[in-house]
NUDREN-628729 format. One record per residue (C-alpha): x, y, z. Coordinates in nm, 3 decimals, padded with zeros to 5 digits. Example, Ala and Ser with C-alpha at 12.3 -4.5 7.8 and 13.67 -1.06 7.14 Angstrom:
[[01.230, -00.450, 00.780]]
[[01.367, -00.106, 00.714]]
This chain:
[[10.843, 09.330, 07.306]]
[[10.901, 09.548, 07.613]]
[[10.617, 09.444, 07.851]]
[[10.744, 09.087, 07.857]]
[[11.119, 09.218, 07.883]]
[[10.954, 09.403, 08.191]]
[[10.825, 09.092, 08.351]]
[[11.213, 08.948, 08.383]]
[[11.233, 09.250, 08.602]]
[[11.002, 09.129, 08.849]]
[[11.203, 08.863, 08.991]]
[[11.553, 09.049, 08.936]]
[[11.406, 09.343, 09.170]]
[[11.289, 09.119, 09.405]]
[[11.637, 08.910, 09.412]]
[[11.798, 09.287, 09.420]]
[[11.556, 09.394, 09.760]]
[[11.617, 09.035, 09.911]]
[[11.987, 09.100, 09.862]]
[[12.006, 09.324, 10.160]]
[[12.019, 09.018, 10.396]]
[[12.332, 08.949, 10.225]]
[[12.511, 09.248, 10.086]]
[[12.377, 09.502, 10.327]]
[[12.359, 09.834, 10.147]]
[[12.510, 09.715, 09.843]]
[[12.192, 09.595, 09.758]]
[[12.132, 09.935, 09.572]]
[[12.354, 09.883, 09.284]]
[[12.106, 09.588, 09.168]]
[[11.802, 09.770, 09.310]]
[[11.937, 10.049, 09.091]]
[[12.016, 09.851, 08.780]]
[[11.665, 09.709, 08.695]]
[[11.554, 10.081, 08.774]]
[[11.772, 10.161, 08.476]]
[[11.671, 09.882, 08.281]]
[[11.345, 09.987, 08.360]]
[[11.397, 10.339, 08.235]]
[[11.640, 10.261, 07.958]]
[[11.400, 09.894, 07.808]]
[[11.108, 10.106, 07.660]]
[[11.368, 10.356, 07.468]]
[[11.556, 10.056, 07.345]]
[[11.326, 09.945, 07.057]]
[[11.167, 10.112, 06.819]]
[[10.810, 10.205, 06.836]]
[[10.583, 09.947, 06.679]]
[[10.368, 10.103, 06.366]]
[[10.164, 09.788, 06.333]]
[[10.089, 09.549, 06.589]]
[[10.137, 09.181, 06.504]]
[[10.266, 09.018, 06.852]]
[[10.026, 08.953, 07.147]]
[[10.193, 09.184, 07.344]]
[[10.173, 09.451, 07.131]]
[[09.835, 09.404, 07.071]]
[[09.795, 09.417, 07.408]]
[[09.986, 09.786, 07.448]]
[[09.789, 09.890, 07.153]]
[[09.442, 09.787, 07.288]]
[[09.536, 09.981, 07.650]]
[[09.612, 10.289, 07.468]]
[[09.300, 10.245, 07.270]]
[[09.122, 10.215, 07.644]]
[[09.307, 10.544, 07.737]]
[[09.144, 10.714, 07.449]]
[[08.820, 10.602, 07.412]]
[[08.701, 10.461, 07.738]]
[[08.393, 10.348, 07.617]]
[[08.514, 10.073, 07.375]]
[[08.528, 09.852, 07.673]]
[[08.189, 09.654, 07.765]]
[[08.090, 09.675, 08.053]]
[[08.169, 09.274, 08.177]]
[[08.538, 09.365, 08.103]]
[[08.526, 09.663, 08.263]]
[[08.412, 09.444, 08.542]]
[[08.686, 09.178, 08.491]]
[[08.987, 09.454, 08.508]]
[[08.894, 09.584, 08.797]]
[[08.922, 09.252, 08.966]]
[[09.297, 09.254, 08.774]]
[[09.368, 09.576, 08.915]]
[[09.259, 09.387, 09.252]]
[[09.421, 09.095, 09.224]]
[[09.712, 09.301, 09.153]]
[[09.730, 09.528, 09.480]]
[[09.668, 09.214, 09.672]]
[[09.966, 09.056, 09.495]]
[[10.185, 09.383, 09.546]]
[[10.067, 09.399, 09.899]]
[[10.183, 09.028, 09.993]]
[[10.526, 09.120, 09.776]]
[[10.571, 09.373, 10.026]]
[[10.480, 09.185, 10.337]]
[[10.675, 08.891, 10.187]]
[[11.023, 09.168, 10.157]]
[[11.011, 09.291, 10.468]]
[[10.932, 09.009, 10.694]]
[[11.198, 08.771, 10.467]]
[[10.903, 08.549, 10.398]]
[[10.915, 08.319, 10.073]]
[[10.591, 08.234, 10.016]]
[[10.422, 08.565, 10.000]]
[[10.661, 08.726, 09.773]]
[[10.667, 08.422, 09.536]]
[[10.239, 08.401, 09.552]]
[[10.197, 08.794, 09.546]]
[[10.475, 08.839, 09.232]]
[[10.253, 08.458, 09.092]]
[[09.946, 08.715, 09.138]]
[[10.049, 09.069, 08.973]]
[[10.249, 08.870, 08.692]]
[[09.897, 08.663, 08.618]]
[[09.699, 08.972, 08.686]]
[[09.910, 09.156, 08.411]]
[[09.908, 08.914, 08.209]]
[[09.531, 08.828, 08.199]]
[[09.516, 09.230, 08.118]]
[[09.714, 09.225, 07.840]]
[[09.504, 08.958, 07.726]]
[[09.222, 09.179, 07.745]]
[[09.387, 09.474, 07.602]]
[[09.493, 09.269, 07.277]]
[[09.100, 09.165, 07.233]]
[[08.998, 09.521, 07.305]]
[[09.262, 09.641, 06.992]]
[[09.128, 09.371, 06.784]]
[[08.753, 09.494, 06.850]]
[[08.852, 09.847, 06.760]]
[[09.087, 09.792, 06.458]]
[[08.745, 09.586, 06.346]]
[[08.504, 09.885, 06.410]]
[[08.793, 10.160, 06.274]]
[[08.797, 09.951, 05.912]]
């Protein structure tokens, strides 16, 4: 449940940065309240023993990758680099789009890292599938 409770903070952080224009400084209570929810949403839920959900599959099948590096073919390998990719180039344009007060780039880049993300947890849920299937 936590990595798409983490994507709500996407949006809120950039609302939060944005809000300098308005509040000045003040802008680092919100900046520093999705930190805490950051910090505080993974300790909030139990850990997951079995994973059922997409998502968890998904965190399952990335700590699978951590471990055993060589459970992923080599055409996904290929694919999540160009998510990583896509991702930087997303964060980048976030960036450029914060400090230059420029809507479009910070709404594409956050469209690109959320897809990006997404698309990897994707990837990470078929990669847990594959090894739960070679494991039994």
């Amino acid at each position: 449940m936590e990595r798409v409770d983490r994507f709500a903070a996407i949006p809120l952080m950039l609302l939060a940065i944005w809000s300098r224009t308005w509040i000045g400084w003040w802008c680092l209570v919100p900046i520093g309240a999705v930190v805490v929810w950051l910090f505080v949403n993974p300790r909030a839920f139990p850990p997951v023993d079995e994973p059922h959900s997409w998502t968890e599959r998904g965190i399952y099948g990335e700590q699978a990758w951590v471990r055993h590096r060589d459970l992923v073919p080599p055409d996904h390998r290929h694919v999540l680099r160009l998510l990583v990719s896509l991702g930087v180039i997303g964060f980048g344009m976030i960036l450029w789009g914060l400090i230059a007060l420029k809507v479009w780039p910070t709404v594409f880049g956050a469209t690109l890292v959320v897809v990006a993300q997404l698309w990897r947890i994707d990837r990470f849920g078929w990669l847990w599938e594959r090894h739960r299937a070679q494991r039994s």
